[in-house]
Every structure is written in C-alpha cells, then in structure tokens.
C-alpha positions as a printed NumPy array, in Angstrom:
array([[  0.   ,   0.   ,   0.   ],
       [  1.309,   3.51 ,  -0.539],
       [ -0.002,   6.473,  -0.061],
       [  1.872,   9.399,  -2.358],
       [  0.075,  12.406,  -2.32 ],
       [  0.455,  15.04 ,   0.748],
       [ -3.24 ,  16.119,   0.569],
       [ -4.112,  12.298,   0.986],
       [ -1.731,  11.718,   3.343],
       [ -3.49 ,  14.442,   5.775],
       [ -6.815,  12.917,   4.837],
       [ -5.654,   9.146,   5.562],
       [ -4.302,  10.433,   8.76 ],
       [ -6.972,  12.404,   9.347],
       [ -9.914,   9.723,   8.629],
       [ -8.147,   7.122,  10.537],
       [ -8.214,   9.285,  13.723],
       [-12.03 ,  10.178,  13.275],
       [-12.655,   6.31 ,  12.348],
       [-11.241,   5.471,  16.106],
       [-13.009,   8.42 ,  17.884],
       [-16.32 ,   8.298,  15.965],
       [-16.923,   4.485,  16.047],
       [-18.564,   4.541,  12.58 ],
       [-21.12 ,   7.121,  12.975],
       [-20.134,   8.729,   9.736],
       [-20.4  ,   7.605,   6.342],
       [-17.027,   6.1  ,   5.266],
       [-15.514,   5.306,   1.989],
       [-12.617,   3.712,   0.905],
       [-10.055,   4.775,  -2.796],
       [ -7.528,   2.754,  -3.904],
       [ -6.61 ,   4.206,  -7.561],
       [ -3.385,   3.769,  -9.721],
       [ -1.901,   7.386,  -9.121],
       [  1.933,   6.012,  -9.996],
       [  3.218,   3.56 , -12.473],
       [  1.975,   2.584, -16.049],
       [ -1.67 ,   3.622, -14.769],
       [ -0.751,   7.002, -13.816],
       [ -2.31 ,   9.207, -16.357],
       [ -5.906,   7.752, -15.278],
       [ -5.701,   7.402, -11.463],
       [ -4.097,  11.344, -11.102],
       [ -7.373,  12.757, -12.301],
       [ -9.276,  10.339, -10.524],
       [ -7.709,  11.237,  -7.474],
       [ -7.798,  14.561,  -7.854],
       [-11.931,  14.332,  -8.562],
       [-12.325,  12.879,  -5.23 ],
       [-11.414,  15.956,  -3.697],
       [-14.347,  17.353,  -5.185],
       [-17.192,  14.353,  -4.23 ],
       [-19.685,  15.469,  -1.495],
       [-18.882,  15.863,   1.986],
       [-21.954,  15.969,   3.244],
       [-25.273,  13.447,   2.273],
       [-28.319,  13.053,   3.586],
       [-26.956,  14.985,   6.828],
       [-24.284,  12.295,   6.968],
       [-20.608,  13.77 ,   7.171],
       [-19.062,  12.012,   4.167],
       [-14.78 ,  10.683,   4.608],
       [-12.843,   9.46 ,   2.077],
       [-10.097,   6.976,   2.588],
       [ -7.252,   7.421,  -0.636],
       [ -4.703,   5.021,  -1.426],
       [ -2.536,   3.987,  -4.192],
       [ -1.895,   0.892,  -5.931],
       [  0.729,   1.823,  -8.091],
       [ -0.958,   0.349, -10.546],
       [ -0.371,  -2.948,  -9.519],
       [ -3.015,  -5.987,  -8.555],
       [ -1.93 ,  -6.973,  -5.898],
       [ -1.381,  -3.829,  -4.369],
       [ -4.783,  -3.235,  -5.191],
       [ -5.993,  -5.903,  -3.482],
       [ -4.096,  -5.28 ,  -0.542],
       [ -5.468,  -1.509,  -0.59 ],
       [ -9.052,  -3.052,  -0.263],
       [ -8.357,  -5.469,   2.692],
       [ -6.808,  -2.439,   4.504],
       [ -9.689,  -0.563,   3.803],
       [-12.538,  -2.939,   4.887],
       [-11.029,  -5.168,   7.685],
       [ -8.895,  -2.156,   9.337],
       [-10.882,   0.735,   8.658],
       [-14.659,  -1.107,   8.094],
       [-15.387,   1.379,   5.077],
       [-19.041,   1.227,   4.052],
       [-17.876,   1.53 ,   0.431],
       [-14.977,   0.802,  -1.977],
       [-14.239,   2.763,  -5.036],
       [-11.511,   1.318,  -7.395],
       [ -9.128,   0.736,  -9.151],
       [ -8.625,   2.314, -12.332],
       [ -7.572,  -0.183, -14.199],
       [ -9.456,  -3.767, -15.488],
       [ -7.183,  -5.861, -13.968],
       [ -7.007,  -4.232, -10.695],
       [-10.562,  -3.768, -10.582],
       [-11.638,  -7.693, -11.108],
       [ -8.891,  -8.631,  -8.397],
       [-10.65 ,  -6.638,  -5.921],
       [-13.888,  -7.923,  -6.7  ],
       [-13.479, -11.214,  -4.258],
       [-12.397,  -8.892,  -1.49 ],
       [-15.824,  -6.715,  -1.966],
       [-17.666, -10.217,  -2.437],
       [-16.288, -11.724,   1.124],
       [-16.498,  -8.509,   3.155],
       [-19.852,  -7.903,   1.58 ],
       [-18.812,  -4.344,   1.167],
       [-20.018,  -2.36 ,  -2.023],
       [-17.613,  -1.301,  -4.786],
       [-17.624,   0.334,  -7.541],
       [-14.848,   0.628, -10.093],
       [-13.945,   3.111, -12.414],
       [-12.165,   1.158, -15.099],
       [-13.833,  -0.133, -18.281],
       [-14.031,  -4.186, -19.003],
       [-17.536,  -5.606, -18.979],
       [-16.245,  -8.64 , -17.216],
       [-16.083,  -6.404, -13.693],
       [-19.875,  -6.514, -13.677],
       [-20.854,  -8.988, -16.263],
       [-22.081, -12.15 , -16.086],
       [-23.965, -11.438, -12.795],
       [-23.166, -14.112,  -9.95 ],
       [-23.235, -13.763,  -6.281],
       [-19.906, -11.589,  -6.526],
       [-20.312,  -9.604,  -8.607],
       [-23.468,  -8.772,  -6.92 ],
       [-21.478,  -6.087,  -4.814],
       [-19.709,  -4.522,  -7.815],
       [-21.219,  -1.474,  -9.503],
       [-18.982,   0.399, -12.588],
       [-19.821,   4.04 , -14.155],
       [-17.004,   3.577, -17.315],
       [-18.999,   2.243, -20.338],
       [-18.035,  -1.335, -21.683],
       [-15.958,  -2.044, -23.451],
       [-19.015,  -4.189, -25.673],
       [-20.723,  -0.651, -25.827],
       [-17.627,   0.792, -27.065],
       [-16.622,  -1.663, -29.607],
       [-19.796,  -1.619, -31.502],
       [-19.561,   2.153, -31.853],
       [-16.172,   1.691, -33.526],
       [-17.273,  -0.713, -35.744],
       [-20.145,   1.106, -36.985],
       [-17.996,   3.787, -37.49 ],
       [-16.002,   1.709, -39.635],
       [-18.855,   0.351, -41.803],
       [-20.006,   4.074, -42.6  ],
       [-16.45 ,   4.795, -43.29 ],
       [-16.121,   2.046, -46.148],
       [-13.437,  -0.228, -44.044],
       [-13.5  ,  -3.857, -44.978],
       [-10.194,  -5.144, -43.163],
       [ -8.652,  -4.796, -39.425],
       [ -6.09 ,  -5.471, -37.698],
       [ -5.906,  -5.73 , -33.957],
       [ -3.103,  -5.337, -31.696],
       [ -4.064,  -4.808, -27.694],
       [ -2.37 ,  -5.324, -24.006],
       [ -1.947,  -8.241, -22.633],
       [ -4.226,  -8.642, -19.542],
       [ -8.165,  -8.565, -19.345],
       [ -7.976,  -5.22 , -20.819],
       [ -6.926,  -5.982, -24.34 ],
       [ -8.364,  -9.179, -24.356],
       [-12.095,  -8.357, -23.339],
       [-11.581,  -5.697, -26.072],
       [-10.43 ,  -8.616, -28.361],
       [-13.486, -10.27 , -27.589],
       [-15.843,  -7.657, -28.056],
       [-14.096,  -6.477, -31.479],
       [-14.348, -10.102, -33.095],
       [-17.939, -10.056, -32.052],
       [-18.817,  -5.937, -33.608],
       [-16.472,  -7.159, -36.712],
       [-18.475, -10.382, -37.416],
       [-21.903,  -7.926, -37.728],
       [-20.487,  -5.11 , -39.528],
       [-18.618,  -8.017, -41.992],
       [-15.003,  -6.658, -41.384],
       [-12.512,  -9.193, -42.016],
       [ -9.871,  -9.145, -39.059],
       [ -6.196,  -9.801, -40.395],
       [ -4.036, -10.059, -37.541],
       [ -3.721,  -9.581, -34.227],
       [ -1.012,  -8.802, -31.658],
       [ -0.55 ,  -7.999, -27.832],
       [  2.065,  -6.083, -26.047],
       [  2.633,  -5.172, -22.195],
       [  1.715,  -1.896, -20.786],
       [  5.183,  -1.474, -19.783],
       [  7.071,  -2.396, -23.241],
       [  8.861,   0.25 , -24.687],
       [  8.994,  -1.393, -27.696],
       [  6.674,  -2.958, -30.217],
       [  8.272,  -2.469, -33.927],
       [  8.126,  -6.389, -34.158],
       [  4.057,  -6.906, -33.689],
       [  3.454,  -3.44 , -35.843],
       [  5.321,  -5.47 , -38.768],
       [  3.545,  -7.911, -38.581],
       [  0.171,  -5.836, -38.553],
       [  1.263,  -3.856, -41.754],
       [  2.295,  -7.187, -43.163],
       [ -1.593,  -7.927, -43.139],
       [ -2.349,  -4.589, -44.802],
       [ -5.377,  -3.766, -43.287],
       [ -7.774,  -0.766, -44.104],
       [ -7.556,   0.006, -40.613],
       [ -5.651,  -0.823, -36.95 ],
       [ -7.47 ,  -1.099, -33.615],
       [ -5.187,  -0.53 , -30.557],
       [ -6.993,  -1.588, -27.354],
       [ -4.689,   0.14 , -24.844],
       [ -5.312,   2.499, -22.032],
       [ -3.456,   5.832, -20.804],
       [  0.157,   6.674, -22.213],
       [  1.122,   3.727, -23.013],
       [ -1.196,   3.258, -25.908],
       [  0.38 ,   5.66 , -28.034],
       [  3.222,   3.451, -28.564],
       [  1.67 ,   1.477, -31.568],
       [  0.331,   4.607, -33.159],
       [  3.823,   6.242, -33.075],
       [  5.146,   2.675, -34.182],
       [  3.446,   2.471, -36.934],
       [  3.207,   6.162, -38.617],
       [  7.003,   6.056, -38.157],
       [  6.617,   3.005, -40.642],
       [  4.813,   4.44 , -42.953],
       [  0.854,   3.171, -42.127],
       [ -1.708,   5.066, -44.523],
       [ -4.364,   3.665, -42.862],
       [ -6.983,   4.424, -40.387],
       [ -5.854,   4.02 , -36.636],
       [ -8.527,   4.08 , -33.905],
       [ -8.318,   4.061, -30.277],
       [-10.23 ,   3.299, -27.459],
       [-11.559,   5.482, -24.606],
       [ -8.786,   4.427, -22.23 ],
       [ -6.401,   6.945, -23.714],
       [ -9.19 ,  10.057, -23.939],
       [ -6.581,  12.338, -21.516],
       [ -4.144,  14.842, -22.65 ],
       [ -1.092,  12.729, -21.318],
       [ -1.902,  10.775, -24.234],
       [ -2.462,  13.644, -26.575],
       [  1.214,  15.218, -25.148],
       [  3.321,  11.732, -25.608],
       [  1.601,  10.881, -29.402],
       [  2.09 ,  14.716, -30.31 ],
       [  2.005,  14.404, -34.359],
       [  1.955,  10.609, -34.417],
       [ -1.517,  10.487, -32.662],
       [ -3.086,  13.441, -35.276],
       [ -6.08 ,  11.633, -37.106],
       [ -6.784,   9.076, -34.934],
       [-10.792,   8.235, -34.568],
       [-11.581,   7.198, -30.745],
       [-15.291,   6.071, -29.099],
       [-16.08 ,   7.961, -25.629],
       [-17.878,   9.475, -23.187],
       [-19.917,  12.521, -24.232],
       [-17.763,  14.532, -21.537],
       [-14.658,  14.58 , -23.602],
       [-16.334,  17.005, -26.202],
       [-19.269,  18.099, -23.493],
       [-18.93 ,  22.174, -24.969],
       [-18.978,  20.778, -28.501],
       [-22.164,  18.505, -28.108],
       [-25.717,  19.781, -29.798],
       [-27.477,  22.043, -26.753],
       [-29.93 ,  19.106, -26.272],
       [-27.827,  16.303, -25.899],
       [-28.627,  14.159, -22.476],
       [-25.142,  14.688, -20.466],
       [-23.808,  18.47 , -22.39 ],
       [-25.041,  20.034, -19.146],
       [-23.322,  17.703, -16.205],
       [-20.473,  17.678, -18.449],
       [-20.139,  21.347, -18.437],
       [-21.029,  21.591, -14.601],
       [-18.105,  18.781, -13.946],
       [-15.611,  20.73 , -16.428],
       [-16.352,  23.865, -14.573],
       [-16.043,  22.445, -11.584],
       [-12.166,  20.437, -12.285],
       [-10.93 ,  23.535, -14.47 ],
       [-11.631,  25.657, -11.244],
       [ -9.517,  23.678,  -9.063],
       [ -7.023,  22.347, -11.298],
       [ -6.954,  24.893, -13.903],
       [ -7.737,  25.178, -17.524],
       [ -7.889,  22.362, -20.463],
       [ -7.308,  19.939, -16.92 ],
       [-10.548,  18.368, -17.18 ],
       [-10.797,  14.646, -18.202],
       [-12.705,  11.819, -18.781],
       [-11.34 ,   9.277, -16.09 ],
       [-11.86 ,  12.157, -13.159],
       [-15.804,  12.428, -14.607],
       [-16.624,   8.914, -14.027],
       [-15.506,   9.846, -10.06 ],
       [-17.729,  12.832, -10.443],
       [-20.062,  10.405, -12.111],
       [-20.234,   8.547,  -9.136],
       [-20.509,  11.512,  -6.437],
       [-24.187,  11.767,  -8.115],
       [-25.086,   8.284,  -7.65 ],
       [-23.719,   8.672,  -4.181],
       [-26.277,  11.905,  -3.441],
       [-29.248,   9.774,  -4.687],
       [-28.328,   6.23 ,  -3.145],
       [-26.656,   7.224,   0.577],
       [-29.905,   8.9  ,   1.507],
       [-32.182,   5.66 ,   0.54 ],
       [-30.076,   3.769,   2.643],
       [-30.039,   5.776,   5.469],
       [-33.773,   5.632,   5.367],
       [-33.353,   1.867,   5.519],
       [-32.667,   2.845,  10.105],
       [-29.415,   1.007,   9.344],
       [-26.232,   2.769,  10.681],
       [-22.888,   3.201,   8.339],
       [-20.558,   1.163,   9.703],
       [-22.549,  -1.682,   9.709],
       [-23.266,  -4.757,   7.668],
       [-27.01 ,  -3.789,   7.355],
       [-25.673,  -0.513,   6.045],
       [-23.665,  -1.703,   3.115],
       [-26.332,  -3.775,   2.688],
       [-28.411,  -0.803,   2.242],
       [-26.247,   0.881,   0.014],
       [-26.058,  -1.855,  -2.164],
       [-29.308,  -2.72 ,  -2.907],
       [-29.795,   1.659,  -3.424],
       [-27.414,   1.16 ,  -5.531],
       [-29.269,  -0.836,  -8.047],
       [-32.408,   1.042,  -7.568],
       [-30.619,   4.405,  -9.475],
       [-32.875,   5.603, -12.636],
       [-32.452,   7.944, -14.752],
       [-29.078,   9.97 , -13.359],
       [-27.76 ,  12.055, -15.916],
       [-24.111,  12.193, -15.615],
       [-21.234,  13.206, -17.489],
       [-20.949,  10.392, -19.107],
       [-24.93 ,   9.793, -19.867],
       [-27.56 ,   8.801, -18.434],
       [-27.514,   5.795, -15.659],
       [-30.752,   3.21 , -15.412],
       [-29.31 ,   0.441, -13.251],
       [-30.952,  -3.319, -12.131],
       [-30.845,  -5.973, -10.276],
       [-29.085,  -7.652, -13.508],
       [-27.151,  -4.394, -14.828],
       [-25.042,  -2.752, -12.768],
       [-23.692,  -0.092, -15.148],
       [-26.72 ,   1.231, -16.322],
       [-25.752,   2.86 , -19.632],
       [-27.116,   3.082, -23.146],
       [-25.644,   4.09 , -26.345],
       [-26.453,   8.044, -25.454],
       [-23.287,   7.306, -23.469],
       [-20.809,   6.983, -26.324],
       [-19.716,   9.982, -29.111],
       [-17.077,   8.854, -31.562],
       [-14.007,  11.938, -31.627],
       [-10.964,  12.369, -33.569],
       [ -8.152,  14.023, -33.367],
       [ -7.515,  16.98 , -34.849],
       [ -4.756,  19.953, -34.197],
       [ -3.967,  18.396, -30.669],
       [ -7.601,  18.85 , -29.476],
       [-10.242,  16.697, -29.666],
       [-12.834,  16.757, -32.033],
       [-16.965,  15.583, -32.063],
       [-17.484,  13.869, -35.058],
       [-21.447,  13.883, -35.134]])
C-alpha cells in the first residue's frame, strides 16, 4: 500500500483518527486508484476528482479513505483489505484499471462491502453471480464501445482490421468484443497482436500488422502507453486508419503521441467534447457543470474523462446514501452496506457526465448508447465527429 500524495496523506491520517473516535457514525468510503506507475495518467485525475465528491449526504458527514496501488493488482488488493477489515469502510471505489478492478472484486464479495470501479471491461460486472453482486462500474463497456467503432467503420467504407491490444483482461475483453462488432459489420480481421503496458517497444508486432495490410488498426490500450503502436506504426509508414479506445481520452496521451496520434478516430464518453455537443444532448449540461467544476480547481484544459466517471459517481452517491439511510441502518454496519447496495441498483435515470444511468438488479452499469460519441483528433484537441 502507498499512499503518495500530501493532501491524501493528511486525509488518511486524518480519517483514521475520526474512524477510532467516531466508532462509525459517519459515512465512510474507501479509494484505492493507480496514481503512480503505467496507470498514472488515469488514477491522477481520478484522485484529484475525489477531492471534489460530497462531503456531506443526507446529513451524513461524508470521509474518504485514498490510497494507491501503483498500478499494480496486488497492491490493489491489498489496498481493499486495509480498507474494509482495518478501517470497516461502508464503500470501496476502485481501481482504475481492469485488472485491478476484477482482483478486488473477491475482497468486496467476502467482506460484503459495495464497490464500484472506475475502469472499463464488462467482465467487472458482467455475467452477474453472487460476486459480482457487490460490484457497480460508471465507465462504459468495453461491448458498448466496440460496436460504436465498428459502426464507425462500416459508414467509413473499411472492410479489413487489424488488432493489436495489451496483454491482460484489458486488451483481451476488447479482443473479444471487437471479433464479435467485426463479425456484424462483416469486417474481415487480419491479424492480431498484444504487447505489455510497460514495453517500450513494439516495432516487431506493428510489422507484422502492416504485413496484413489492413484498411484500418485497432489498438486496445489504455493511458500513455497506448500511443506506442500509433507512433510505431506512422514512423513506418501506415496510410491507414488508426482508432483508439476510450482508455487513452486524456491529454497525457495527446502530449506523448504529439504528431503521431493526429487523425486518430476514438469512441467515448460525451464529456470529452461536453462544450462541442448539440445544446440538447442528455449529459452536455453535467459535463459542463463537472468541467467547470475540475478547471476551477485544477486549472484550464485539466478536465478529463477518467476524473468524470468519479464525479459520475458523487451523483449516484447523493441519490443512493440517503435511501439507505432511510433503511434505520447505521454506516458502519453490515445492514448498512447492505443498504447501500441494494440503493445502488435502484438508481434511474441519473444524468451524468458520461450519460444517463438506469441500473438493475441484472445491470449494474446502467448505460445506453447516449453514453458513447465517436471523436478524432484533430490539431492536438479533440474533435466531435457527429
């Protein structure tokens, strides 16, 4: 466990005292995000949203428990023992990355403690079973995301792909879905490669990709890292169409790509382009509220998608800690997260950043294809493509 950041450090400190002193009587919930290593560009913002969740619901003073994983699993599952045998939180939030998160899920699962996880693979909440029957997620799926690319793709006139993603549960769950959207939209997939999240070099799988000569490349990476291919192969010589996924929609990505990244198509949340959106669209307004909100603390062009799924969840915290509450159970108890829980899956119609959240007993992300926009890349900045 390691916790990096002064502010945090004060608030750990802080949170443990009150935890000893207050025996529970406040609402308590516990972070562990991937503020250092290979995950860094997604947990920083992330972090740096929580500082701006509620700190007060349903007259309940509201604490919040940070910690980072480094971006590492087991370090992430360490981070979530800590935080519900030691300090009994009545909710986890975490990780920020699909590996991290579906390690932590057993942890939730035996401490019957809540959790919901801000990273993107379908397989954190999906297929239901008595697990995963604690774990919530606000990022779209990866399935959601995949079938915008490859109707993208169809209008564009692209008949052949190739496919080169991380290997963990990231890139292969986008694997999976991409086969799948490929096989409806009749897109022939030519090859397909993996390479770590910490290579530094992948000239031997982008070869073999342009070998292939595909009409277009997929790279199913997340953060920084996933420029790497894109830079790999323009430096080649690639005419064809790259496309991203939402895992890199930050401007750490946008800084390290620089000219290699110009052009590339990418599916993600409406917050990315929030101030570009048409004036009725279902999540321009909380996307403006949360960029108005980040730029004022962190200061302009800071505002990113990763820290709005943590504002994304703030909401579902002001509509769902007040139903349990109502349930007479006291935080700090099992009947509590209990409570929370089952509020959890009760949430309709929150419009978020990100779109608009209908959850379920049997769906606990909640959204629907108003929560994807596809975007390119134009000049450094990133553009709506309507």
């Amino acid at each position: 466990m390691q916790v990096r950041h002064p502010f945090f450090i004060s608030l750990f400190v802080a949170a443990s005292a009150i935890f000893s002193a207050a025996a529970y009587a406040e609402v308590n919930i516990g972070v562990t995000l991937s503020t250092t290593g290979p995950a860094a560009s997604l947990g920083i913002p992330e972090r740096n949203a929580v500082a701006l969740l509620p700190k007060e619901i349903g007259g309940q003073k509201i604490n919040y428990l940070v910690l980072d994983d480094a971006s590492d699993s087991t370090n992430a599952v360490k981070n979530a023992r800590k935080l519900t045998a030691e300090s009994h939180v009545d909710l986890l939030v975490g990780s920020s990355t699909s590996p991290n998160a579906l390690a932590m899920i057993d942890v939730a699962a035996e401490s019957m403690t809540p959790m919901i996880a801000v990273a993107a693979s379908a397989a954190i909440v999906q297929p239901m079973d008595a697990k995963r029957n604690w774990v919530f997620k606000p990022p779209q799926h990866d399935s959601l995301m995949a079938r915008a690319v490859l109707e993208h793709m169809s209008k564009s006139n692209i008949k052949s792909l190739g496919f080169i993603g991380f290997n963990d549960a990231y890139g292969e769950s986008w694997w999976k879905e991409i086969q799948k959207a490929a096989e409806v939209h009749k897109v022939k997939i030519v090859a397909s490669e993996r390479f770590s999240r910490t290579d530094n070099n992948v000239v031997g799988q982008v070869l073999k990709l342009m070998a292939g000569n595909p009409d277009a490349v997929m790279i199913a990476g997340s953060g920084t890292p996933a420029a790497m291919p894109q830079i790999a192969l323009k430096q080649r010589g690639y005419q064809g169409r790259i496309y991203q996924t939402h895992g890199v929609a930050n401007n750490d990505f946008l800084r390290v790509g620089a000219k290699d990244v110009e052009g590339a198509y990418l599916p993600a949340g409406p917050l990315l382009v929030a101030q570009q959106l048409p004036a009725n669209h279902s999540s321009r307004q909380r996307g403006v509220e949360f960029i108005n909100a980040y730029e004022s603390a962190y200061g302009p062009g800071t505002a990113n998608t990763f820290a709005a799924h943590v504002w994304d969840i703030g909401l579902w915290l002001q509509q769902s800690i007040p139903v349990a509450l109502k349930s007479g159970a006291k935080p700090g108890t099992a009947e509590f997260r209990k409570a929370l829980r089952d509020a959890l899956e009760l949430l309709k119609e929150v419009r978020g950043a990100h779109g608009v959240y209908n959850l379920s007993p049997n769906d606990h992300n909640g959204l629907d294809e108003r929560a994807r926009v596809i975007v390119k890349i134009e000049g450094g900045q990133w553009k709506y493509v309507p």
